[in-house]
N, C-alpha and C positions, 0 to 999 in steps of 0.2 A: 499501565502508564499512558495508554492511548485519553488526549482530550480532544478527539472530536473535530480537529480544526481544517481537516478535510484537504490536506497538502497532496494526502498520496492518493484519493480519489480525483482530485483535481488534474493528475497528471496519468494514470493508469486506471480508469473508471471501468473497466473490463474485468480488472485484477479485484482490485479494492471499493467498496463501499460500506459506507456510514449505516448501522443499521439500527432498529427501532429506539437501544437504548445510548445511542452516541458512542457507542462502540464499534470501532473498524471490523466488518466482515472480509475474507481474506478468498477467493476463489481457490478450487481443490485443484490439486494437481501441476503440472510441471509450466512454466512461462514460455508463451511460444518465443522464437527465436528473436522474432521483429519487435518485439513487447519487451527485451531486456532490458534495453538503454531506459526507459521510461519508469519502469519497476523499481530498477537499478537508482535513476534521481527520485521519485519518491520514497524509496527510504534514506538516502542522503538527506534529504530534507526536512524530514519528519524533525518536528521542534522536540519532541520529547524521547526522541531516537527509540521510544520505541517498537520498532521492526527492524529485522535480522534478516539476510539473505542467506542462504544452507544449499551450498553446492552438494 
């Protein structure tokens, strides 16, 4: 569903980046604590919704 448009790199560039074929790359492992609110509006805002958050 991912197009590429680079909302949730824009906001969480730690978390997430665009990788060679314009598909979002997603970092392994648990968001640190200071990093949630940001993670949290980048998939709020994702145009194509989608990303999922999994407590």
């Amino acid at each position: 569903m991912c197009e590429a448009q680079g909302f949730c790199e824009s906001l969480a560039p730690d978390v997430f980046e665009l990788g060679d074929e314009d598909v979002v790359q997603i970092a392994d492992g648990e968001v640190a604590p200071d990093r949630e609110i940001d993670v949290r509006a980048a998939v709020d805002q994702c145009p194509k919704a989608a990303l999922r958050l999994i407590d």
